[in-house]
C-alpha positions in Angstrom: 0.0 0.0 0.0 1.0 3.5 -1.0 1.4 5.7 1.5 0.6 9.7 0.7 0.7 12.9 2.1 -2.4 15.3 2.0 -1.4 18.3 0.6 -3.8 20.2 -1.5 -2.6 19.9 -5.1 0.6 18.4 -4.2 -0.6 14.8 -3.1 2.7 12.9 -3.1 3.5 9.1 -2.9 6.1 7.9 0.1 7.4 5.2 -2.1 7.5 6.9 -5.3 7.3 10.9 -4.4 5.6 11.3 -8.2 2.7 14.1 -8.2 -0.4 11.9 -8.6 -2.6 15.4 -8.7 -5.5 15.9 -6.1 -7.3 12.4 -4.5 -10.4 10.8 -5.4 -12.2 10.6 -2.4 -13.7 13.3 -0.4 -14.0 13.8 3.0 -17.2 12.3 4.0 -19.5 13.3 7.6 -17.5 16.5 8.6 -19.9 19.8 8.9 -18.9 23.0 7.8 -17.8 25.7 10.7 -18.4 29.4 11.2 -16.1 32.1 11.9 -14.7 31.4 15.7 -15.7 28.4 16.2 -12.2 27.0 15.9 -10.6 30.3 15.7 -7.0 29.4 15.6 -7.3 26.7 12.8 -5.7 28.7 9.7 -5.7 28.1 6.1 -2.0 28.0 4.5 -1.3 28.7 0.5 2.3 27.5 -0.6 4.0 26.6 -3.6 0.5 26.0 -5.4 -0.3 24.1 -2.8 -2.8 24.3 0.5 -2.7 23.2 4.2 -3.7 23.6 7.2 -2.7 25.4 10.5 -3.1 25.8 14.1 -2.1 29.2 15.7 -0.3 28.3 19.4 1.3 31.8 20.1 0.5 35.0 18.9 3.2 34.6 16.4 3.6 30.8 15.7 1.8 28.4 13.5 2.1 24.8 14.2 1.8 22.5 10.4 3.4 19.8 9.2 6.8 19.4 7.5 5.5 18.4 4.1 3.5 21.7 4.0 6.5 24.0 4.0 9.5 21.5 3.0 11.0 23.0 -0.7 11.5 20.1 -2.2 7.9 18.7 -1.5 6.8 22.4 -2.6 9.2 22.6 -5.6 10.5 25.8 -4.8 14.4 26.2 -5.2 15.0 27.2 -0.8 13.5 27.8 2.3 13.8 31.7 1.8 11.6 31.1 -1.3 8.9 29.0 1.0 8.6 31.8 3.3 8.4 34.5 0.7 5.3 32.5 -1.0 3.6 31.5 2.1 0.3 33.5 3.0 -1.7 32.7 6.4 -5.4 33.0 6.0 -7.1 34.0 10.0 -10.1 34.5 10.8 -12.4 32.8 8.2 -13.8 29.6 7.1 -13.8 30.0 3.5 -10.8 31.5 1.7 -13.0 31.3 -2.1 -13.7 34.5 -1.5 -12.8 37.9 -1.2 -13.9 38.5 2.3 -12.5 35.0 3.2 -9.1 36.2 2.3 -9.5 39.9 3.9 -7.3 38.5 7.1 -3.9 37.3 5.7 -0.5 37.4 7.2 2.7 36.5 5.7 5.9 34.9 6.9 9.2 36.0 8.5 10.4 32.5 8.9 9.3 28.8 8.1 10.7 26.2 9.9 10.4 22.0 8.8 12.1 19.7 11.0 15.5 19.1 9.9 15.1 15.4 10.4 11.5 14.9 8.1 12.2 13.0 4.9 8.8 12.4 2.6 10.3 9.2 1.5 10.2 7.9 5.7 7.0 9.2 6.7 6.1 8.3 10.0 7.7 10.6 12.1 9.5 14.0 12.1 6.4 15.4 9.7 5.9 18.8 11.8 6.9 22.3 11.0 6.3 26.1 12.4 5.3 28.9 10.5 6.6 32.5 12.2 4.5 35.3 11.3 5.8 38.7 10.1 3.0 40.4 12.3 1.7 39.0 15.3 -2.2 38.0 15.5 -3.2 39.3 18.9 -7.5 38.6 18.9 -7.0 35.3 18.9 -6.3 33.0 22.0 -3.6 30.8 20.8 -4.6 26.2 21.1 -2.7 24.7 23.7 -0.7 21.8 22.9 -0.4 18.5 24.5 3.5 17.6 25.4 2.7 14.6 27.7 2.2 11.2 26.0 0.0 9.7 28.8 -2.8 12.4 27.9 -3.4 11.0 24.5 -3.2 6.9 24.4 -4.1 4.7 21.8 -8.3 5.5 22.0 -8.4 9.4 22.5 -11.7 10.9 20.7 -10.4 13.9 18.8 -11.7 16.7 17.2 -10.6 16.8 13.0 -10.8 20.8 11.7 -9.3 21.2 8.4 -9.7 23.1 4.7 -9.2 20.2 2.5 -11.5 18.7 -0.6 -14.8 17.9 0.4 -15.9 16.6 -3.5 -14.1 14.3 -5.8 -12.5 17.1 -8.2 -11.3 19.0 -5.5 -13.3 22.1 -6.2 -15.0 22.2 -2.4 -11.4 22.8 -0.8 -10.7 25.9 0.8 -13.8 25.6 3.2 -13.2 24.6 6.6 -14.9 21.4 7.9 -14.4 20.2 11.0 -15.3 16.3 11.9 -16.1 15.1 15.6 -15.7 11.8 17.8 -13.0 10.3 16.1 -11.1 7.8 17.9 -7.6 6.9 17.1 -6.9 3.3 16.8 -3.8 1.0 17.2 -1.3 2.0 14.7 -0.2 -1.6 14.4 -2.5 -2.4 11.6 -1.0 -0.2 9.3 2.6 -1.1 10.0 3.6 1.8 11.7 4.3 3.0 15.3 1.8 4.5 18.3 4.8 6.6 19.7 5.1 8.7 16.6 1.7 8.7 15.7 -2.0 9.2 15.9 -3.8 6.9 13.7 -7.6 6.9 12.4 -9.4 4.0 11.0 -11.3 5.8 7.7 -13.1 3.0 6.3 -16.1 4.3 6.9 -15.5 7.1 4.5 -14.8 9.8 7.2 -11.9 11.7 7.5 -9.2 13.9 6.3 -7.7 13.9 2.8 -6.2 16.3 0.3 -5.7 19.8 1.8 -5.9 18.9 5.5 -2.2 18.5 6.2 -1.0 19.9 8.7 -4.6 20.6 10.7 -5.2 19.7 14.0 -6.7 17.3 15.6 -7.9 18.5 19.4 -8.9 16.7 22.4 -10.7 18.1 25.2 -8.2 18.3 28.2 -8.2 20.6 31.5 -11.7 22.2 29.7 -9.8 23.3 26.8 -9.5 22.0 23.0 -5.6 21.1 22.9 -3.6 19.9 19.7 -2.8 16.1 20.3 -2.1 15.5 16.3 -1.0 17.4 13.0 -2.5 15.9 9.6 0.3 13.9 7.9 -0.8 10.9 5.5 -2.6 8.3 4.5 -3.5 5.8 1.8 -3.7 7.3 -1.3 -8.0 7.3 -1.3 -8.2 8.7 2.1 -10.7 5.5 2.6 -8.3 3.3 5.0 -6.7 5.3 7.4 -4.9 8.8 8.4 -2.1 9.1 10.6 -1.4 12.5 12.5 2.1 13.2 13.9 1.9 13.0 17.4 2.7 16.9 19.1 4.0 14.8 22.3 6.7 13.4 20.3 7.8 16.5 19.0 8.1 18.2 22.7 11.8 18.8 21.6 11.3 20.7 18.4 8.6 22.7 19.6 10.6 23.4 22.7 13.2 25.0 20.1 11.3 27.7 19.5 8.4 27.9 21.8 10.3 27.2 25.2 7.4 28.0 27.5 5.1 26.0 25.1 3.0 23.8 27.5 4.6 24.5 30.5 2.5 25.2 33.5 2.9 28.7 35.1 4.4 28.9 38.6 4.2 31.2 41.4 6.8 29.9 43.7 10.3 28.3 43.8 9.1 25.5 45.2 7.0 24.3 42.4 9.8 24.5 40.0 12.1 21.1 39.6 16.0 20.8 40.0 16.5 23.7 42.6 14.8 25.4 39.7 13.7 29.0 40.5 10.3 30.8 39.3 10.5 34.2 37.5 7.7 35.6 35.8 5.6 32.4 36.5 7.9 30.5 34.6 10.6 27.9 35.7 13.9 28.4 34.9 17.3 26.9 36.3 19.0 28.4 39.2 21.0 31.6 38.3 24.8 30.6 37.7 23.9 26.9 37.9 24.7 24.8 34.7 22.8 25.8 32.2 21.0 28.7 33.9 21.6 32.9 33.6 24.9 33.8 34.2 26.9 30.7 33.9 29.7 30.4 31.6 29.0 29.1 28.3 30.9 28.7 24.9 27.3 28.6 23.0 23.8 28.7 23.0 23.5 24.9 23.1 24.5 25.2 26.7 22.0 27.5 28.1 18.5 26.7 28.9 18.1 29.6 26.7 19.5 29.3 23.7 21.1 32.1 24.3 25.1 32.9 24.8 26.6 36.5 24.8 30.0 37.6 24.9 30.7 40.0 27.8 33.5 42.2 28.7 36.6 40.9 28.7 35.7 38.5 26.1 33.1 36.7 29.5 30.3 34.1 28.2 27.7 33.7 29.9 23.9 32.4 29.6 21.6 34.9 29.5 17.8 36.0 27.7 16.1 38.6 26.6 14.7 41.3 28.2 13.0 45.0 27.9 15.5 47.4 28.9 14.4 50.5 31.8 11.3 47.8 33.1 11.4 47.2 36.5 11.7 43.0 37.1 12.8 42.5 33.7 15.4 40.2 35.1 15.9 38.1 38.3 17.4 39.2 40.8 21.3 40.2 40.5 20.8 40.8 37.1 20.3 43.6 34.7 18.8 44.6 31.4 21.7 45.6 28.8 20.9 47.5 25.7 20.7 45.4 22.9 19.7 47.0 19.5 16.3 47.4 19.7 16.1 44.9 22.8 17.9 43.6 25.7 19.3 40.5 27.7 20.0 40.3 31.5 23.5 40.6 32.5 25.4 40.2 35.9 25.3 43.3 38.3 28.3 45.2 38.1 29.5 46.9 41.2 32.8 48.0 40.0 33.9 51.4 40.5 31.0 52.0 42.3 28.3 54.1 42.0 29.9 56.5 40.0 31.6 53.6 37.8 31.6 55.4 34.3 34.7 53.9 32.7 34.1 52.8 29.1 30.5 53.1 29.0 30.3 52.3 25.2 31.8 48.8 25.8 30.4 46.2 24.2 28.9 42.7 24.8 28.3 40.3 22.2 24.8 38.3 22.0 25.1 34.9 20.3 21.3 33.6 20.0 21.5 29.8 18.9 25.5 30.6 17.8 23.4 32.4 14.6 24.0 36.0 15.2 25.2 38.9 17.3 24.3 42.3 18.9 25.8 44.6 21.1 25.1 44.9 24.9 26.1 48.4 26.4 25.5 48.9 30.2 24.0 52.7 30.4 26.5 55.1 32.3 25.3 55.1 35.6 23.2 58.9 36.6 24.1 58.7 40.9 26.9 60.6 40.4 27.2 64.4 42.7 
């Protein structure tokens, strides 16, 4: 059995990878939505091609791999991808002008390194950063935690795939309730990777859908539990979601605070972990944490390594400079272009300390670029 991805006009074999143009089958037993009813489920137009999307921050969209991948897309690089992409918001049917009125486009586009269309199965997830931010719309939460959706979670299917034969429905957003995933044994593939759906029934999603969501009710709240990845060329034997559990890592990449539960004291944070600005992070000057010496990014919590004075590295993040608590304690917020990052306290010289203001420090973010830090000449001075 051929196994394919469902991307709207670019429906691609596993085995082969030959364009086999859009499916036969429609999606069968979904109903059509209206506008907020699953408000952050986007619609994505790339390459000549369509997905789906799930907004889970203000400026992130959470799709698949395959839906942003060049070489799926057959666009010459990733720049290119983010150029063509366009993020439709706020709508349920982008066939028309006034579907299309809310559209954002991309500042970066992001397929996990490790997907590869010819090994589907895992590693099919991809984020979408958006040039503006949408701010009317409360981002999906996403499910990290495996034991949360076993083998037998009912999910929720949104998604603006083909609805007839030919393909002309697509673009309208259906959405398809009590599906329950089933053992993904059957179809020769794994449960720790995956979410799988039994479609023989002719219900389902098919060409167009990749990269939806499919949400399950948890803590009151619909939360992503699967993305739209592939299925049998018909899209009337099965579908298989990439799990959002197994891709805590990737996510946690770029969304670090992505499903993470906010605190309000030290002592609900692990490892001798501390809580600032109801979120956990490692002790200051302990391995990994703010302020402790580092040679790159990959050894903060952070991502984040800058270059001090006197040629110092040390861990550090972000931060708005002149705001009161922008940093823990001990720390404080360096100029940074347009931005900041916390730095040690420096007590030297005193008060008065005014020696080489305009010195710089050196932000590494992920090893991939650099800014200049520049502690403001202290104003105590008689």
């Amino acid at each position: 059995m051929r196994i394919w991805v469902f991307t709207l006009g670019l429906l691609l074999s596993a085995t082969s990878a030959a364009s086999a143009g859009p499916g036969t089958a429609p999606i069968i037993g979904g109903t059509t939505t209206t506008v907020g009813q699953y408000p952050t489920v986007v619609a994505l137009l790339v390459g000549g091609g369509g997905c789906t999307g799930t907004l889970i921050h203000k400026d992130w969209v959470l799709t698949a791999a395959h839906c942003i991948d060049p070489d799926v897309l057959g666009l010459p690089d990733q720049a290119a991808v983010t150029a063509d992409v366009r993020v439709y918001f706020n709508t349920v049917n982008i066939n028309t002008a006034a579907g299309r009125a809310n559209v954002r486009r991309a500042s970066m586009t992001i397929p996990k390194p490790s997907f590869n269309l010819n090994s589907l199965g895992a590693n099919d997830v991809g984020l979408i950063k958006l040039s503006t931010p949408i701010n009317d719309i409360v981002p999906s939460p996403v499910n990290l935690d495996p034991a949360m959706a076993p083998v037998g979670t009912s999910v929720t299917m949104v998604g603006f795939g083909i609805t007839s034969g030919d393909g002309s429905s697509s673009g309208v957003e259906y959405a398809l309730t009590g599906r329950t995933s089933t053992n993904c044994s059957q179809y020769g593939l794994t449960n720790a990777n995956l979410l799988c759906f039994n479609q023989t029934d002719n219900k389902g999603k098919c060409s167009g859908d990749s990269g939806g969501p499919s949400f399950a009710m948890m803590n009151g709240a619909l939360t992503v539990v699967g993305i739209t990845s592939f299925g049998d060329q018909g899209c009337q034997t099965f579908g298989a979601d990439t799990r959002t559990d197994a891709e805590k890592t990737f996510l946690h990449t770029y969304l670090p605070d992505l499903g993470v539960k906010p605190c309000t004291m030290d002592s609900e944070c692990a490892n001798m972990g501390v809580c600032f600005n109801a979120r956990c992070i490692a002790q200051p000057f302990a391995p990994t944490g703010i302020g402790s010496e580092c040679t790159g990014g990959g050894q903060c919590e952070s991502n984040t390594c800058a270059a001090g004075p006197g040629d110092e590295m040390r861990c550090t993040f972000t931060c708005t400079p002149k705001t009161e608590g922008a940093c823990p304690d001990g720390f404080e917020c360096l100029e940074a272009g347009a931005g900041g990052a916390c730095w040690p306290e420096s007590d030297e010289g005193g008060c008065c300390d005014a020696g080489n203001p305009g010195a710089g420090t050196a932000l590494f973010g992920l090893g991939l670029f650099a800014i200049m830090l520049r502690r403001r000449r202290r104003s105590c001075c008689a």
